[in-house]
N, C-alpha and C positions, 0 to 999 in steps of 0.2 A: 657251292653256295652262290647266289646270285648277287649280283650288283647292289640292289635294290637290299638284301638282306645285311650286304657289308656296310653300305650306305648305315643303315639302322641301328645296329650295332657300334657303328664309331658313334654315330651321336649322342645315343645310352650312355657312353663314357664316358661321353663329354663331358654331358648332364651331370654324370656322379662328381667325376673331378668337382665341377663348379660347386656342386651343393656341400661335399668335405671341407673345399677348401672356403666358402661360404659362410661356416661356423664361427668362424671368427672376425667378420669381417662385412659391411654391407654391400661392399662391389668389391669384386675379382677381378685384378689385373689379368690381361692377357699373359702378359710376362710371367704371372707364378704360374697358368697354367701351362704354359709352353714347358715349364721349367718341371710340372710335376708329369705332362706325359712325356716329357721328352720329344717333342713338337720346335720344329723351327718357329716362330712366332709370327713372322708372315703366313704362316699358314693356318696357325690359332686365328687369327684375326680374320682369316675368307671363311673358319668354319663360324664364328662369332657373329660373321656377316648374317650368313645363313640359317643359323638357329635364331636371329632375329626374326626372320623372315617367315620362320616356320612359327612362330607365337612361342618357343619358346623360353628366350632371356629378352632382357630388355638392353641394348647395347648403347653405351656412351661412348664416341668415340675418346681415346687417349684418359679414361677413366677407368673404363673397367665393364662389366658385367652384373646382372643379377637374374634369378629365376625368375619367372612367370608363374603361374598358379598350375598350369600346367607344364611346363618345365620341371617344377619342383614335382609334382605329383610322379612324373615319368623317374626323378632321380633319386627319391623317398624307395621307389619301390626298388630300383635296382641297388641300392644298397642295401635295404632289407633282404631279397633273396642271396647279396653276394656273403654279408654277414650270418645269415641262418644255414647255407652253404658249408661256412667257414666253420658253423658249430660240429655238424655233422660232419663231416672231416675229422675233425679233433675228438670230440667225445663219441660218435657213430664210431668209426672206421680207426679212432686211436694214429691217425696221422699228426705229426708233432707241428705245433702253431706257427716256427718260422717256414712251414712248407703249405699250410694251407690257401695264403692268399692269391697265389699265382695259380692253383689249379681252382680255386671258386671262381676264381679270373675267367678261364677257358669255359664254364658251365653255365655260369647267371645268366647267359643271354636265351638259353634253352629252356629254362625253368618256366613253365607257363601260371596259371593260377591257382590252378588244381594242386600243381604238385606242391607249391605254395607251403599252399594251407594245410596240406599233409603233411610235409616237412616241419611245421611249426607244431602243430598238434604230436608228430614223435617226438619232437623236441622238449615238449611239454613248456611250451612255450619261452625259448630264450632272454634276454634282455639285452646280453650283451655279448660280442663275438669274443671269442676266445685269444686269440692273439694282442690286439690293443687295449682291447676290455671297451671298445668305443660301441655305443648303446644302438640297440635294434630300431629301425623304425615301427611304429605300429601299423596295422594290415590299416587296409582300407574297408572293412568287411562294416556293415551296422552293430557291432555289438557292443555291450555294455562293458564286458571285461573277458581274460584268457577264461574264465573262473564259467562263463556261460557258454564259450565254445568250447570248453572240453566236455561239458555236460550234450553235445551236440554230437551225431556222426558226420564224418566227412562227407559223406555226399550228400548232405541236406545243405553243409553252408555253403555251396553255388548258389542255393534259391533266397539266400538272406538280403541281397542286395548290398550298392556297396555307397557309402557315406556321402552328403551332399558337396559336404566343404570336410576340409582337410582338418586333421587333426597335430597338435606339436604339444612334446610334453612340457610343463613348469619349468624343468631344466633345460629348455630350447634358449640356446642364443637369441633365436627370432623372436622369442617373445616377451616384451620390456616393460620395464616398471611403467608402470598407471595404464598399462589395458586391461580392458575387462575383458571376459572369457569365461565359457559353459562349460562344465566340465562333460567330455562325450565317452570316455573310456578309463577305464585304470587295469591297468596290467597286474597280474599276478592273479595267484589262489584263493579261496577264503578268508586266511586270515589277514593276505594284505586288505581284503574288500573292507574286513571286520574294524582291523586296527585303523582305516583311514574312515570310518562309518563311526567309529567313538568320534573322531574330532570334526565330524559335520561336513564332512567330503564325500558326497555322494553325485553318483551321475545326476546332469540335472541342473548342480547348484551353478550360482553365477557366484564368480570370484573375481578381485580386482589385485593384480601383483603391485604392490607395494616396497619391496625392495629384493634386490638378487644380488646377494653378496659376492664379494669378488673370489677367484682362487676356489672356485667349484664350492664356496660357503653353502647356507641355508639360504632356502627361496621364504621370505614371506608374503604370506597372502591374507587379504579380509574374505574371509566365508562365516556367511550368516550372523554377523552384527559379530562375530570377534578374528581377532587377528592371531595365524598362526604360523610357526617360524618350524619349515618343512627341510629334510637334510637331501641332499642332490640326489643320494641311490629315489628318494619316495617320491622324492619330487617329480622325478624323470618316469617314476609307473604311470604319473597324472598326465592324461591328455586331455585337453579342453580346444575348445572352437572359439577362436577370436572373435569377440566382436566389434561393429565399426571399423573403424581407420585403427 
């Protein structure tokens, strides 16, 4: 493997570290990341230099870290292929869930687009990995839900094209009471589309979060003149596009 390919691959790692440990939190000490790759921390801090450099965190010194729009973009995906990986492992291949992450570990870097979206469409589309139960990102693909790419073949959705801005669902840490936001995706089958289509959730609508309870509570939100109180698994199907600040 060349240089250039190891180079790529440490920084995909990076990226994921930063965006896990991200979740909680609006800037990332060097120090918890040193601490989660097992990195001396002078060494976190020349590669923190350098993903600055690259566009993709934003570096404070003796503060800490955060994504870029493309940072994140880079570290959404690599935890989505290492999680949907982790799926097939376990329910594919019946590998048991404290042996999955170390070998999705050795593969995600190899996973291109293609296999992706095959991967997810066997899967019948995931939500959550098997071992932490910690929730899938969604594709980057244009579509409206799992519900309209599975009604699709695989080799058509390469020509689908892929999302202009980022998608994060209801139950995203990043996204905080009183912004507004479109909803662009909702995950799941039929009757998730159905049951969220009775309470006036449909792609499209513009929604304002209004409160996220603490302790993984109910997300509420205002859609279409009333206010509804969503529980974390439905919340988390809901992706929407930020808007503004």
């Amino acid at each position: 493997m060349s240089t250039d390919e190891l180079q790529s691959e440490s920084i995909q790692e990076y990226l994921e570290v930063i965006y896990k440990l991200s979740q909680n939190a609006d800037k990332v000490k060097n120090s918890e990341i040193a601490k989660k790759m097992n990195i001396a921390p002078a060494s976190v801090t020349q590669m923190m230099q350098r993903l600055s450099e690259l566009g993709y965190v934003n570096y404070y010194p003796y503060k800490g870290v955060n994504l870029t729009v493309e940072g994140r973009r880079i570290a959404k995906k690599m935890v989505r292929r290492h999680r949907l990986l982790e799926c097939f492992l376990h329910y594919i291949l019946k590998i048991k869930k404290d042996r999955v992450h170390d070998q999705a570990c050795e593969i995600e870097h190899t996973l291109n687009d293609e296999s992706e979206r095959a991967l997810c469409q066997l899967l019948k589309h995931p939500d959550k990995c098997p071992d932490t139960r910690n929730p899938i990102p969604a594709c980057d693909l244009k579509l409206s839900s799992c519900d309209e790419c599975m009604k699709k073949k695989r080799r058509d959705l390469g020509e689908i094209g892929k999302r202009d801005q980022d998608v994060i669902s209801l139950a995203d840490p990043a996204l905080k009471e009183g912004q507004k936001a479109r909803i662009a995706f909702i995950r799941g089958g039929h009757k998730m589309i159905r049951r969220l289509l009775d309470l006036g959730i449909t792609v499209g609508a513009t929604i304002v979060v209004l409160r996220k309870a603490p302790f993984r509570g109910p997300v509420e939100i205002a859609v279409r003149g009333s206010n509804i109180a969503l529980g974390r698994t439905v919340g988390s199907s809901v992706f929407v596009e930020v808007l503004g600040v």
